[in-house]
N, C-alpha and C positions, 0 to 999 in steps of 0.2 A: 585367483579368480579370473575366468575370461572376460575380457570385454566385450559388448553387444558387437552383433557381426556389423551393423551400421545401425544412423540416427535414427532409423523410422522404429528399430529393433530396441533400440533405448529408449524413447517416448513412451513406446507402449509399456514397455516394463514399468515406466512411470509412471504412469496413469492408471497401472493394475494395482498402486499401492496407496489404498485410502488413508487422506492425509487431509479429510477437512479441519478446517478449525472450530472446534467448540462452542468457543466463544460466540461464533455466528449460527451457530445451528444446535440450537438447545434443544434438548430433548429428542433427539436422532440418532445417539450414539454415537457420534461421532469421535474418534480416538486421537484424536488429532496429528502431529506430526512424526513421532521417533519413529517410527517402521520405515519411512521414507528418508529420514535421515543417516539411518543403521546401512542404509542401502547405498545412499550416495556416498556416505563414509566412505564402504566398500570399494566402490569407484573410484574415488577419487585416490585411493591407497593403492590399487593396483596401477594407477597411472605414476607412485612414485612420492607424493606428496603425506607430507607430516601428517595426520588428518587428528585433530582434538574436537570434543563434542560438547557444550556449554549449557547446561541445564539452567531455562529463564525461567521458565514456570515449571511444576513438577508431571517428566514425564512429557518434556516437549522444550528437545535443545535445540539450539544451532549447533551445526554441521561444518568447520573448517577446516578446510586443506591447505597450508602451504606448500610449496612449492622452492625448490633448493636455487639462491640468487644470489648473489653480492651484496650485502649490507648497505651499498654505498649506493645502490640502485633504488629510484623508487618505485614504490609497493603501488600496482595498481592488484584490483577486485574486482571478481565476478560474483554477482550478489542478486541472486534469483531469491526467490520464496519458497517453500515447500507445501506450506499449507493450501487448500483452496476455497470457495465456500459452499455452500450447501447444497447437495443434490436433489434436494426438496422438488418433484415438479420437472425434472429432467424426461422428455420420451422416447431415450436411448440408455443402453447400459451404461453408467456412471463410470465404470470401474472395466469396462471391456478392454480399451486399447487399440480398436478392432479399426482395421487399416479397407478403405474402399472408398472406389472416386474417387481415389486422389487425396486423401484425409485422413486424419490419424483421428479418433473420433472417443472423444470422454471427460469428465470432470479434469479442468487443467489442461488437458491440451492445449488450449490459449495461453490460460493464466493461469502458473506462467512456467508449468514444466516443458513447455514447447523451449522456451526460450535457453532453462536448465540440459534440457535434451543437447542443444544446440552447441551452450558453451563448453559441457564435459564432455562432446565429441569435437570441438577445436583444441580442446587440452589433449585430446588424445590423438588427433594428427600432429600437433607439436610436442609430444610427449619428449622427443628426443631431443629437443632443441631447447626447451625451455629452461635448463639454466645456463644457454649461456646467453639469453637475451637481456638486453639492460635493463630490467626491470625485472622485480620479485612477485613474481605473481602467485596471487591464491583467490581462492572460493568461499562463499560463506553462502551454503543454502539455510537462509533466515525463516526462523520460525514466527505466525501470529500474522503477517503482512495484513492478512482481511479482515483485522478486527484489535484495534488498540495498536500496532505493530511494538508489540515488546523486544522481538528478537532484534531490532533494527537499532533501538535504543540500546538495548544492551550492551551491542555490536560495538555502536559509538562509545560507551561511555569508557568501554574498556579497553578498545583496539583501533581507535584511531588516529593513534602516533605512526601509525605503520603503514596510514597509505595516504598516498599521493591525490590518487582517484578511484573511482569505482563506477562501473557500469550495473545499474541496476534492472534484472529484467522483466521486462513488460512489454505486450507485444505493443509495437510503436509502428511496425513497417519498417523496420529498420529505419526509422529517423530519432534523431539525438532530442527527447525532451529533456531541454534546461532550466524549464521554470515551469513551474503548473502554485495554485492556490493550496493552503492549507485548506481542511475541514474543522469547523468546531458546532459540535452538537451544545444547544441552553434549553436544559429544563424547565418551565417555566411553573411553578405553580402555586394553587391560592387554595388557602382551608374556608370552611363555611362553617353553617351549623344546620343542622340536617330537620327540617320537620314537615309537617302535613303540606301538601299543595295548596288545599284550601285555607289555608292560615299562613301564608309567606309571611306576611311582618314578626313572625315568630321565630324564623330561621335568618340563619346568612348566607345568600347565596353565593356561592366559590363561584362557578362560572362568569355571573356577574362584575365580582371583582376582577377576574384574572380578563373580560374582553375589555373594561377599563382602561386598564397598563397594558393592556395588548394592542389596541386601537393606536394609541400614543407612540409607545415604543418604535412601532412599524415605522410610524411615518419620521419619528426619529429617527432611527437607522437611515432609511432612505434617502433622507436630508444630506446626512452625515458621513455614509462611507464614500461617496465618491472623491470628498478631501485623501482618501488614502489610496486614489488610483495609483498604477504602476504604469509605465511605456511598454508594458510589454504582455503585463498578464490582465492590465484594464481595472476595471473597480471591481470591490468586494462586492459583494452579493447578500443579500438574506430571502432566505423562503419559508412562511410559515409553515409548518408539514403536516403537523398533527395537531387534533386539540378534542383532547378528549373529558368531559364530566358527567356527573347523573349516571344514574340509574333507572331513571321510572319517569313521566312526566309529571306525574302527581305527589312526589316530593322535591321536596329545597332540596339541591346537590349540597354537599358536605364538602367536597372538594372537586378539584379541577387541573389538570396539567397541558401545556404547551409544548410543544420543540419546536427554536426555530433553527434553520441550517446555513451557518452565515462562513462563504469563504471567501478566508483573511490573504491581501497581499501579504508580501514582505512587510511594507510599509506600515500595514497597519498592526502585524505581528511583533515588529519593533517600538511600535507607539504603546506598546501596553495587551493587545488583541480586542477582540469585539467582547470577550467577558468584560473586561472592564469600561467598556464605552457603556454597558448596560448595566452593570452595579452602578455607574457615576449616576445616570439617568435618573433609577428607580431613588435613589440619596436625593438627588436634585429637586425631586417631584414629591419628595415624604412619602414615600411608597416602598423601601425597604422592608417593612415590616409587612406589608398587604402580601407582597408575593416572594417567593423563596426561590433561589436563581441556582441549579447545578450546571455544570458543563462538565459532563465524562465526555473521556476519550481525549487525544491532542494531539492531529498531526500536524506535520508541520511543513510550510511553503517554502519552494525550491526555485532559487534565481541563480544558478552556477553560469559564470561570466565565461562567453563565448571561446575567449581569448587561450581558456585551461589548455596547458597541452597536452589532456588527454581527449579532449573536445576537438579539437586542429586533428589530432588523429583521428579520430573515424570521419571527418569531416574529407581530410583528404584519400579516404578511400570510396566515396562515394556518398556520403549521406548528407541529411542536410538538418540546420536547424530547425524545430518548432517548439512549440507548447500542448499545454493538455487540460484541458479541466477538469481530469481526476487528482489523485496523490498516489506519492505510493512510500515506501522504502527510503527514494533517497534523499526526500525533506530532513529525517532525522541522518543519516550517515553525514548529510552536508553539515547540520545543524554541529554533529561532533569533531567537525573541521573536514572530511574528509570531500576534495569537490569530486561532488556525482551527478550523473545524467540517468537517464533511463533508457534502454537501446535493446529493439529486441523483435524477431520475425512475427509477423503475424497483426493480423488486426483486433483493438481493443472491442471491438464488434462482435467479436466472437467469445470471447467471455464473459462469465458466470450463465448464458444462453442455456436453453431447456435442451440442445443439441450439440455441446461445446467442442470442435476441434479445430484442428490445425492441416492446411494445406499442405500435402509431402515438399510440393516446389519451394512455401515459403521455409518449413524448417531446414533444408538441405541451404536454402539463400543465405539463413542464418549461420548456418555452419560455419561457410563461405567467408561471411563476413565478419565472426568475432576472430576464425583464423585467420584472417589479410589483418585485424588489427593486431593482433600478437607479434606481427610478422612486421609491422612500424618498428619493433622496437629491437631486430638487429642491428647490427653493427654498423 
């Protein structure tokens, strides 16, 4: 198979190949990722490399390439996402590719096939070098990133004895995020008993209850997470988001549910995390039984210590330290031991946007610079 004649010729190809995630866009069709991972297989196979495909959920694997190395070398990773989310409400073709002003312009071009665009054409300028560099290098285009990240966990649970580091990508501007907060979504909710408006003492009102221990909680929280600041990513946070109950005004709601959005330092992800600050609460208060607490979803906060020497590498090619207040990927790959950063062309500004691309200057930047880091690890 030929390779794209250059990066702006890859992007688009990657962007023509719909690969939302499900999970985040119900009811859309969305197909989620094998087409785009079938493709990158491809790739990554004509550039020479092992490539095996991991089935996480049915019908939506990760995508691995290794790369031919010395055993005795360590395994660094390039570990983009495949999927993206939902083109719901986009006022551009989602799926065009279509290159003007300067832009590569579609679902993903940001986030984060830009970034993928980028590194599977540095593996293909060092195509002919890379085994004899000190280090084992492979790709893992991760499936699910936008929603639960499965493919990331999976990633971990099973392959990472095998590396050192990993870059995961996201566009950052090319600067090295090494710490950002976990997310964790808590259901919050209270049953009633449903009857006439004009006879409330007849019913139980669920709203009722649930602004009760909502009232309280908050101001608990509040109190209480900044004991779990960090020097570097600050205190957890909580936001009430939703609160939804009733139906009508003229009956007693029956029930009622909350989400609050609280992100966890480290610190307080090693204390136990913010579910359990709020079970201990609702026990404390005799109110385990009033409301019913879920938390789906878990990702997880990323504090990779400056000092990594796969950090010192893209450090001394030009970049620089920060943080981020999203998550992504490399909370779980760090979590399975493996230390990762996030590093990758383009601005977090531009993605999941109703007009989503990528600047031709910044992905060629990118090219640029995951080849000068390959290029740390000659002789």
């Amino acid at each position: 198979m030929k390779f794209p004649d250059s990066p702006i010729d890859l992007l688009s190809q990657l962007i023509r190949i719909p690969s939302v995630n499900p999970d985040s866009a119900a009811g859309q069709g969305a197909t989620g990722e094998a087409d785009c991972a079938e493709r990158v297989g491809e790739l990554l196979e004509s550039l020479g490399a092992e490539v095996t495909f991991e089935e996480v959920l049915p019908g939506r694997p990760n995508v691995i390439g290794r790369f031919p190395g010395d055993e005795t070398d360590p395994g660094i990773l390039f570990a983009p996402h495949l999927d993206t989310v939902s083109v719901a409400g986009m006022t551009i073709e989602p799926f065009s590719g279509e290159v003007s002003g300067g832009r590569i312009h579609g679902r993903g071009a940001s986030d984060t096939k830009g970034t993928m665009a980028a590194m599977l054409w540095a593996l293909h300028q060092m195509q002919d070098d890379l085994s004899a560099l000190h280090a084992r290098v492979a790709f893992v285009g991760l499936m699910g990133e936008e929603a639960g990240q499965p493919g990331s966990i999976h990633f971990a649970r099973h392959h990472a004895d095998e590396f050192s580091f990993a870059i995961v990508g996201e566009p950052t501007s090319l600067e090295v995020v090494h710490a950002h907060k976990s997310c964790l979504w808590h259901r919050l909710s209270a049953k009633g008993v449903s009857c006439h408006g004009s006879t409330p003492e007849r019913g139980e009102n669920a709203i009722r209850k649930l602004l009760l221990v909502l009232d309280a909680l908050l101001l608990h929280l509040e109190e209480t997470l900044p004991g779990f600041a960090d020097p570097v990513l600050g205190c957890p946070t909580v936001n009430l988001g939703t609160l939804n109950g009733g139906s009508s005004p003229n009956i007693v709601p029956s029930a009622c549910e909350a989400f609050l959005d609280i992100r966890e330092t480290p610190r307080l992800y090693e204390a136990g995390g913010s579910a359990k600050l709020i079970r201990d609460f609702l026990e404390d208060r005799g109110w385990s039984d009033l409301v019913a607490v879920d938390s789906p979803g878990h990702s997880k906060p990323l504090l990779t210590d400056p000092a990594t020497d796969g950090v010192q590498r893209l450090l001394s090619i030009g970049s620089r330290l920060t943080t981020a207040p999203w998550y992504c990927d490399a909370g779980h790959l760090a979590e399975g031991g493996i230390a990762s950063v996030a590093c990758g062309p383009g601005s977090i500004a531009q993605a999941h946007t109703k007009d989503e691309f990528l600047a031709v200057a910044d992905l060629e930047a990118g090219c640029d610079f995951y080849r000068r880091f390959l290029e740390t690890y000659r002789g």
